[in-house]
The first five atom37 places (N, CA, C, CB, O) and aatype in JSON, in Angstrom:
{
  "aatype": [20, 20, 20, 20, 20, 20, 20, 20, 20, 20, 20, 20, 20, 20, 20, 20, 20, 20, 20, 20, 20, 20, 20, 20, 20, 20, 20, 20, 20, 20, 20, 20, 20, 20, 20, 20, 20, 20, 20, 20, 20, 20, 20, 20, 20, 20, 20, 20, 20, 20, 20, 20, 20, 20, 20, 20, 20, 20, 20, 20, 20, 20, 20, 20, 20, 20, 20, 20, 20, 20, 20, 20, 20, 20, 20, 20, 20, 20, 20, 20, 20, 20, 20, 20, 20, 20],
  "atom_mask": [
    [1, 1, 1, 1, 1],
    [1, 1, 1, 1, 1],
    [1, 1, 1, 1, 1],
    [1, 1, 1, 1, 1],
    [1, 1, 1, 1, 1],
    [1, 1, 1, 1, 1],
    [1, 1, 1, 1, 1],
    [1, 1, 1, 1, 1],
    [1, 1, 1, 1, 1],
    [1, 1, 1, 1, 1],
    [1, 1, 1, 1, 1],
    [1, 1, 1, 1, 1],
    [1, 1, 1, 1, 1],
    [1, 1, 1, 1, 1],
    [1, 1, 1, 1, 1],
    [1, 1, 1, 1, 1],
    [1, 1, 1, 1, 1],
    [1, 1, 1, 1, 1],
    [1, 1, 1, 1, 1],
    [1, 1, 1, 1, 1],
    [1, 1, 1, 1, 1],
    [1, 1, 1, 1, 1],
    [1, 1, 1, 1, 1],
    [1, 1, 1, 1, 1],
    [1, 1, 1, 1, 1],
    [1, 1, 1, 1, 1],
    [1, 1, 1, 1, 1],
    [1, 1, 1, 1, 1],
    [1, 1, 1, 1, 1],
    [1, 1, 1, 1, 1],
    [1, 1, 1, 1, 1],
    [1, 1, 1, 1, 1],
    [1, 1, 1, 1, 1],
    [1, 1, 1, 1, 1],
    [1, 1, 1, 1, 1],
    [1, 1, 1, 1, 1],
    [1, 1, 1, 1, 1],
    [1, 1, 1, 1, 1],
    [1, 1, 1, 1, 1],
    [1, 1, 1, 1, 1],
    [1, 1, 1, 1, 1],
    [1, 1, 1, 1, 1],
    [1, 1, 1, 1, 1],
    [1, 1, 1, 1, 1],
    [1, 1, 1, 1, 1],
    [1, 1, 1, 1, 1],
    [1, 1, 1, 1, 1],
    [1, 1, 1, 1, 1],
    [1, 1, 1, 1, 1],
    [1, 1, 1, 1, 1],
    [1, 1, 1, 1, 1],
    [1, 1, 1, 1, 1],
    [1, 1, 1, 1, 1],
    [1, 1, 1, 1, 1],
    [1, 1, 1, 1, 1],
    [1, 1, 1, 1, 1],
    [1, 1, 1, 1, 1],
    [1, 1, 1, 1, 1],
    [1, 1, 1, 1, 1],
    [1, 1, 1, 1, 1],
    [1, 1, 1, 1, 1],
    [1, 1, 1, 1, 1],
    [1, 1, 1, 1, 1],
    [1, 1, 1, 1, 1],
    [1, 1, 1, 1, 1],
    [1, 1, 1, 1, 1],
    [1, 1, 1, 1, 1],
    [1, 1, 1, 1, 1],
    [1, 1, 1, 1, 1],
    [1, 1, 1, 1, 1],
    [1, 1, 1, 1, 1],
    [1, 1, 1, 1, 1],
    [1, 1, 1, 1, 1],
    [1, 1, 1, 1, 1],
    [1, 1, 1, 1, 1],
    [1, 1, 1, 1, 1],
    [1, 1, 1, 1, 1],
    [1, 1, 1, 1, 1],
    [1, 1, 1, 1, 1],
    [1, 1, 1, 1, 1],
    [1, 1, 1, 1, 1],
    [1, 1, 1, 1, 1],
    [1, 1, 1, 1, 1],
    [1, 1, 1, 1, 1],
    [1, 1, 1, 1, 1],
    [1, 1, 1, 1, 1]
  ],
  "atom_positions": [
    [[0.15, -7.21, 24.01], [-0.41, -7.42, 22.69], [-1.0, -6.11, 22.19], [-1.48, -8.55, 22.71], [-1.59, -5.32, 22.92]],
    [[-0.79, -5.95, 20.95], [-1.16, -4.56, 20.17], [-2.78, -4.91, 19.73], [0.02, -4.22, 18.57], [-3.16, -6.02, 19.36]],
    [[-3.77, -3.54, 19.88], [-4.64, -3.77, 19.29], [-5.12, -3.87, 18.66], [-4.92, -3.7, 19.32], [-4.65, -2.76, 18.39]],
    [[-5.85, -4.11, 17.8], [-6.25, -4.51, 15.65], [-6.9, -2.93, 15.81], [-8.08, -6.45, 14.86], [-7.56, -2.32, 16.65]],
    [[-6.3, -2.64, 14.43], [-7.54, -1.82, 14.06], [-7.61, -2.51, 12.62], [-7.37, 0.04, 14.09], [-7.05, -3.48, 12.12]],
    [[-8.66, -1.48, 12.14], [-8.83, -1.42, 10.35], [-8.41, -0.84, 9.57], [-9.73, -1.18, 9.82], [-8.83, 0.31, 9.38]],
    [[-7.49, -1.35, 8.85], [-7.13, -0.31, 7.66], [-8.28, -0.19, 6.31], [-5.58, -0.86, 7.0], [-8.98, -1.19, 6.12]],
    [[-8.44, 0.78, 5.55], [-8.95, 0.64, 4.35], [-8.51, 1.32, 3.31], [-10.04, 0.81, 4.41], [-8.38, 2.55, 3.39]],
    [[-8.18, 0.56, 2.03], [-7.75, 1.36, 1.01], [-9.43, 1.5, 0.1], [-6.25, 0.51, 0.09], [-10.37, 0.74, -0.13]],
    [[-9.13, 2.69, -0.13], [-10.45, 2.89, -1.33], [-11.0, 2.5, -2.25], [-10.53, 3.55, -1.89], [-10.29, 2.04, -3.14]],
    [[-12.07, 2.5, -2.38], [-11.9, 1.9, -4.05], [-11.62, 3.01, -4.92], [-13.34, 1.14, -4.75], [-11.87, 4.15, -4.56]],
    [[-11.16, 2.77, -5.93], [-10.84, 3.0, -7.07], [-11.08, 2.92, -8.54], [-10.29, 2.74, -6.93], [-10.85, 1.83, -9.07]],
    [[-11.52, 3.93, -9.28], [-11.56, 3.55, -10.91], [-12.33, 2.12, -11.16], [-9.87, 3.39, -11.57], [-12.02, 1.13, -11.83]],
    [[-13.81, 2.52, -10.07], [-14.94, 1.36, -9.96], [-14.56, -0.02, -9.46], [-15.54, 1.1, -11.32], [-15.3, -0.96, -9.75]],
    [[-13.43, -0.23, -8.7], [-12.77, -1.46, -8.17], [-13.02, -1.33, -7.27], [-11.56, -1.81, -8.23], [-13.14, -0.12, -7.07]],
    [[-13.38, -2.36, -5.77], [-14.22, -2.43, -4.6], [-12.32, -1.91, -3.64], [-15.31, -4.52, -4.28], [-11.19, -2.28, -3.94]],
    [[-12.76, -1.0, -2.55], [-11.93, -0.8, -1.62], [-11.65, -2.49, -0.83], [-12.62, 0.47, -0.66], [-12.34, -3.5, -1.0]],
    [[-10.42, -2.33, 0.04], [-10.33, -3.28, 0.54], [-10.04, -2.96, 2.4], [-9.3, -3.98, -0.35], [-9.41, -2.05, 2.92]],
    [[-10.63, -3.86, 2.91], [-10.64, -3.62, 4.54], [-9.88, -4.97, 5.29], [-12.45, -3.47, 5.16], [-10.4, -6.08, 5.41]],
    [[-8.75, -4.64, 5.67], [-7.69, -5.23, 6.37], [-7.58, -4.57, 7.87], [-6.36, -5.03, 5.51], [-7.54, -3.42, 8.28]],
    [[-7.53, -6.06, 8.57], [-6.57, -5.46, 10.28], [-5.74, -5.76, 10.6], [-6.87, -5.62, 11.53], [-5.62, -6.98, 10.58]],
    [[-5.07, -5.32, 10.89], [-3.49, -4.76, 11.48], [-3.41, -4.43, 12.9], [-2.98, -3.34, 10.76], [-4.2, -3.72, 13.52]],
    [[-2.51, -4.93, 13.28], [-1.93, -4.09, 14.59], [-2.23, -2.39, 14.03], [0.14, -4.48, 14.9], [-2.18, -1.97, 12.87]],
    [[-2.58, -1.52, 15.47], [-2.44, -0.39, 15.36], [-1.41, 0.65, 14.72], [-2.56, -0.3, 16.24], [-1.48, 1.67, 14.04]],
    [[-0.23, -0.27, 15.4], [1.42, 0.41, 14.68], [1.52, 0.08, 13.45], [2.94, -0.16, 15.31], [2.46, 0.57, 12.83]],
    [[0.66, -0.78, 12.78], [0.65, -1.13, 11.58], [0.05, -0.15, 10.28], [0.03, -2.27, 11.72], [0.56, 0.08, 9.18]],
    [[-1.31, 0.35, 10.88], [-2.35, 0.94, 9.75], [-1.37, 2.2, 9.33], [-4.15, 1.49, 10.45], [-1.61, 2.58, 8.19]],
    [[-0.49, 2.82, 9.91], [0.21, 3.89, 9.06], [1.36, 3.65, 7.73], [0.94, 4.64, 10.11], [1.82, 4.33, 6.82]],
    [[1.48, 2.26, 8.24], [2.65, 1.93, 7.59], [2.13, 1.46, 5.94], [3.46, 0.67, 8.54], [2.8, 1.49, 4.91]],
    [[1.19, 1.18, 6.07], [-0.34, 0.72, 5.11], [-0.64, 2.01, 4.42], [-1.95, 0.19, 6.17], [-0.32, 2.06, 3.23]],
    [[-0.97, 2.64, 4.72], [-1.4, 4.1, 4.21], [-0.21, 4.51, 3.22], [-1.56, 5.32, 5.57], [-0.35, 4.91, 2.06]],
    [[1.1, 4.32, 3.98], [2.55, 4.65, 2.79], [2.63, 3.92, 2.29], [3.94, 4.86, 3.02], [2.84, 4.18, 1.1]],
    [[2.56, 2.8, 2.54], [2.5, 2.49, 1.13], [1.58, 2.37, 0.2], [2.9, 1.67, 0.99], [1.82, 2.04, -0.96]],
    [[0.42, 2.64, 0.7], [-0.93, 3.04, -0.8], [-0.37, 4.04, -1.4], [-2.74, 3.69, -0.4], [-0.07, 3.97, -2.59]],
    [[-0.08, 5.4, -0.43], [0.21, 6.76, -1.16], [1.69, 6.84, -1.76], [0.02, 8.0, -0.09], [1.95, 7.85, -2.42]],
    [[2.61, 5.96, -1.6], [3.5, 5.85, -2.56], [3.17, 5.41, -3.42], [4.37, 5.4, -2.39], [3.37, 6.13, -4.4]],
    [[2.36, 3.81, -3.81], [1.67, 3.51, -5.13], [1.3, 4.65, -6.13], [0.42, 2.85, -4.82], [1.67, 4.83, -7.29]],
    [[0.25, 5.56, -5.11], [-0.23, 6.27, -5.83], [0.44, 7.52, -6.46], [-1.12, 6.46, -5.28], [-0.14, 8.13, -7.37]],
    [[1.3, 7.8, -6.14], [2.28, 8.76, -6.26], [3.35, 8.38, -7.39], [2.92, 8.95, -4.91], [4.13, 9.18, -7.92]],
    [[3.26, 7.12, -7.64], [4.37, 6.24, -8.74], [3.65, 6.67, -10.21], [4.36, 4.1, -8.49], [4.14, 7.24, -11.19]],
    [[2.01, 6.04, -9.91], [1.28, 6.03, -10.65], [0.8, 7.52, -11.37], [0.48, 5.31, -10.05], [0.38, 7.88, -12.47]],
    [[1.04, 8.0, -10.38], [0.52, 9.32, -10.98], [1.8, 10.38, -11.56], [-0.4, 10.13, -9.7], [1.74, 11.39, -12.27]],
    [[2.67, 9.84, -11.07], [4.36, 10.54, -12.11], [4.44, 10.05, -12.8], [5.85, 10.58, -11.81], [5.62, 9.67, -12.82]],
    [[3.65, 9.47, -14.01], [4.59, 8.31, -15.34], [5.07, 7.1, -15.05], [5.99, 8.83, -15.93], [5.57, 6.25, -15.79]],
    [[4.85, 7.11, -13.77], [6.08, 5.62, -13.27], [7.53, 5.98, -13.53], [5.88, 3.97, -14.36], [8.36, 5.43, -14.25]],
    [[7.6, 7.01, -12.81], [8.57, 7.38, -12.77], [9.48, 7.01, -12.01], [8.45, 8.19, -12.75], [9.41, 7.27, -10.81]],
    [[11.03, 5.99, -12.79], [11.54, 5.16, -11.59], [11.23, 3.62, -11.42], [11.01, 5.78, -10.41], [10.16, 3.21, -11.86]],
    [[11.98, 2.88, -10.88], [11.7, 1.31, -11.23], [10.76, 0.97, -9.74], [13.48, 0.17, -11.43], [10.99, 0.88, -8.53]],
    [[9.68, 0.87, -10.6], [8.81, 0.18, -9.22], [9.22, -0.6, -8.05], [7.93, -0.7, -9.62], [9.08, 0.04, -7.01]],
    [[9.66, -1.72, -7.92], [10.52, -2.53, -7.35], [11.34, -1.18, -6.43], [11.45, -3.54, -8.59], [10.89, -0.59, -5.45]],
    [[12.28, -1.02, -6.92], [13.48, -0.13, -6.13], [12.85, 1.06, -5.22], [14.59, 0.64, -7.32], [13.31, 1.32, -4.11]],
    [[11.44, 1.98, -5.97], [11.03, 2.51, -5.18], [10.03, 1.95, -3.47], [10.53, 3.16, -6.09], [10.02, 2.48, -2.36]],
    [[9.42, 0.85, -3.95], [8.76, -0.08, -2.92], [9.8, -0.18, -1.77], [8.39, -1.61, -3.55], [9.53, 0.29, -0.67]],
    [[11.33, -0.97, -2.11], [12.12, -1.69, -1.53], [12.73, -0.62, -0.61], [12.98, -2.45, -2.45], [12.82, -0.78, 0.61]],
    [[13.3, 0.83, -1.48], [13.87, 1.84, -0.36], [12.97, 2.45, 0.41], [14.63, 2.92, -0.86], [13.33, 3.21, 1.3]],
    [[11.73, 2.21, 0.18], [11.16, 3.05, 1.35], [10.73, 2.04, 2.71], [9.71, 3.91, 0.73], [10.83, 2.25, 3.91]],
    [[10.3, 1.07, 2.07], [9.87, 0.05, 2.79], [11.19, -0.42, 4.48], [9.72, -1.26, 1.39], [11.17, -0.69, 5.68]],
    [[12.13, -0.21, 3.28], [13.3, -0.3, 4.36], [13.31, 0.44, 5.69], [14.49, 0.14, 3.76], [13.23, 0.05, 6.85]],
    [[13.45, 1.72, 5.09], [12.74, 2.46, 6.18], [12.14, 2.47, 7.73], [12.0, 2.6, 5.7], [12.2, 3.18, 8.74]],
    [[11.59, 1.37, 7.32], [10.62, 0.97, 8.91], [11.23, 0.26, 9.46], [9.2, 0.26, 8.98], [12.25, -0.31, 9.07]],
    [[10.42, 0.15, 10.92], [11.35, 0.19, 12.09], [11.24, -1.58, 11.98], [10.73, 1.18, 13.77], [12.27, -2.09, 12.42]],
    [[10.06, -2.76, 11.4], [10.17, -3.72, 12.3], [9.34, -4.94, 10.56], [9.08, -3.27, 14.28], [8.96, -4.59, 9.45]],
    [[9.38, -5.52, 10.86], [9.03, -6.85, 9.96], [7.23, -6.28, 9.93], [9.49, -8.84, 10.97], [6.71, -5.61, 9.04]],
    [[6.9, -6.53, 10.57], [5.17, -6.29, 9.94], [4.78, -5.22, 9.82], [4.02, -6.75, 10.67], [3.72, -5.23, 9.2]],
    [[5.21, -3.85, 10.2], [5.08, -2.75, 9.38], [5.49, -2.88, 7.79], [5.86, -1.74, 10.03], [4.85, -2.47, 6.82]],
    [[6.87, -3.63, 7.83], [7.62, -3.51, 6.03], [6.13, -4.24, 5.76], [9.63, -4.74, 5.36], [5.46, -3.63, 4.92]],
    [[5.55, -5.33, 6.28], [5.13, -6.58, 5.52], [3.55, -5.45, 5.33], [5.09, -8.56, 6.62], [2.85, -5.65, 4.33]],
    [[3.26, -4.64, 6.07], [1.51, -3.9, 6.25], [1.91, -2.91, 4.75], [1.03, -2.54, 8.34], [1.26, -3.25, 3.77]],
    [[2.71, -1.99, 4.57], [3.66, -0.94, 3.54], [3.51, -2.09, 2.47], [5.63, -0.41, 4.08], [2.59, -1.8, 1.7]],
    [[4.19, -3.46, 2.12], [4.28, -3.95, 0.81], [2.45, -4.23, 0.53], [5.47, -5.49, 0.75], [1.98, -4.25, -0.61]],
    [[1.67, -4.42, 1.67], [0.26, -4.9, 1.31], [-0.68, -3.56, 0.58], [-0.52, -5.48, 2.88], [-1.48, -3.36, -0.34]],
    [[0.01, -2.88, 1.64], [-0.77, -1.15, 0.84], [-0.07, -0.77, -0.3], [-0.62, 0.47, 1.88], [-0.69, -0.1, -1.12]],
    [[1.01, -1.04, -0.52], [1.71, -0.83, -2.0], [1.0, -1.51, -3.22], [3.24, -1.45, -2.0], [0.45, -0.96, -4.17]],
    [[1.12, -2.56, -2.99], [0.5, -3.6, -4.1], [-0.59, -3.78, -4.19], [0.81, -4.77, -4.08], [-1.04, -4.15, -5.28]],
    [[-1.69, -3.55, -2.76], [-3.04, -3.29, -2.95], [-3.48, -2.0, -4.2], [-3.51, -2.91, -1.43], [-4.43, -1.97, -4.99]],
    [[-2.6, -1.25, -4.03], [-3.37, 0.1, -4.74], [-2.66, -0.36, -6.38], [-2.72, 2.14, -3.9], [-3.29, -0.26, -7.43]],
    [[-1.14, -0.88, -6.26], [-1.06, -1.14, -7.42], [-1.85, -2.38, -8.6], [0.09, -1.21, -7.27], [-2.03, -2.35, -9.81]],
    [[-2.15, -3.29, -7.64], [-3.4, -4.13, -7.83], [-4.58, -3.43, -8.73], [-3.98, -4.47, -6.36], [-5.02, -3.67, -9.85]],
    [[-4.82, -2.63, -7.93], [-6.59, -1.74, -7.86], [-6.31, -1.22, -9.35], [-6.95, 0.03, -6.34], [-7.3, -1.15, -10.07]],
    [[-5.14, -0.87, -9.88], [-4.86, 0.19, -11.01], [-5.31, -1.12, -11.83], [-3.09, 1.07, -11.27], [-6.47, -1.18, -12.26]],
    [[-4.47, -2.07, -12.04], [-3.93, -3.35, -13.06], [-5.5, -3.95, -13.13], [-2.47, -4.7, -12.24], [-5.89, -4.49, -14.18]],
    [[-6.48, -3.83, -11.84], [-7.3, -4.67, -12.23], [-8.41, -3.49, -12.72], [-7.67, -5.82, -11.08], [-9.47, -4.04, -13.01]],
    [[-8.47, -2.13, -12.88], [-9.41, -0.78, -13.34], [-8.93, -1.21, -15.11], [-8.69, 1.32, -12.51], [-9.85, -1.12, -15.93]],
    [[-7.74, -1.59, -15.55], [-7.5, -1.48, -16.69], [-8.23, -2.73, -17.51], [-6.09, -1.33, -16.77], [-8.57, -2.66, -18.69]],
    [[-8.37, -3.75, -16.74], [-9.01, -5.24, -17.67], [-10.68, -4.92, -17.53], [-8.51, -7.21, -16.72], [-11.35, -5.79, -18.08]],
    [[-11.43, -3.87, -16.91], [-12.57, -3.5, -16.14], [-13.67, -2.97, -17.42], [-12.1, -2.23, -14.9], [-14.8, -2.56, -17.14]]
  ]
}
């Protein structure tokens, strides 16, 4: 059995960070996908959201890494969507 750690994404644009655990092999996979969010967000959106998530996500080696990557993706894209109603 793998051991938990903590992941945390930051807060953001006065929106509360969020603290998730994961398998260890997990928290990196979490991190790419925050910093791809953030990297979408910060080119114009440059590129169809969806398609960028999906090819990278692929990427990984195993089901709960993709599944830790879509949580850090959408967490940060979350954090943006909910800074704008704020």
């Amino acid at each position: 059995m793998s051991k938990s750690a903590m992941t945390y994404l930051p807060p953001h644009e006065d929106l509360p960070g969020v603290e998730i655990i994961w398998t260890t092999e997990c928290r990196e996979a979490f991190n790419q996908g925050a910093k791809l969010a953030q990297t979408w967000l910060d080119n114009a959106r440059g590129g169809w959201l969806w398609a960028i998530m999906i090819a990278e996500r692929d990427l990984l080696p195993c089901a709960l890494e993709r599944r830790a990557f879509e949580v850090g993706f959408l967490s940060r894209i979350h954090q943006r969507i909910g800074s704008q109603h704020s």
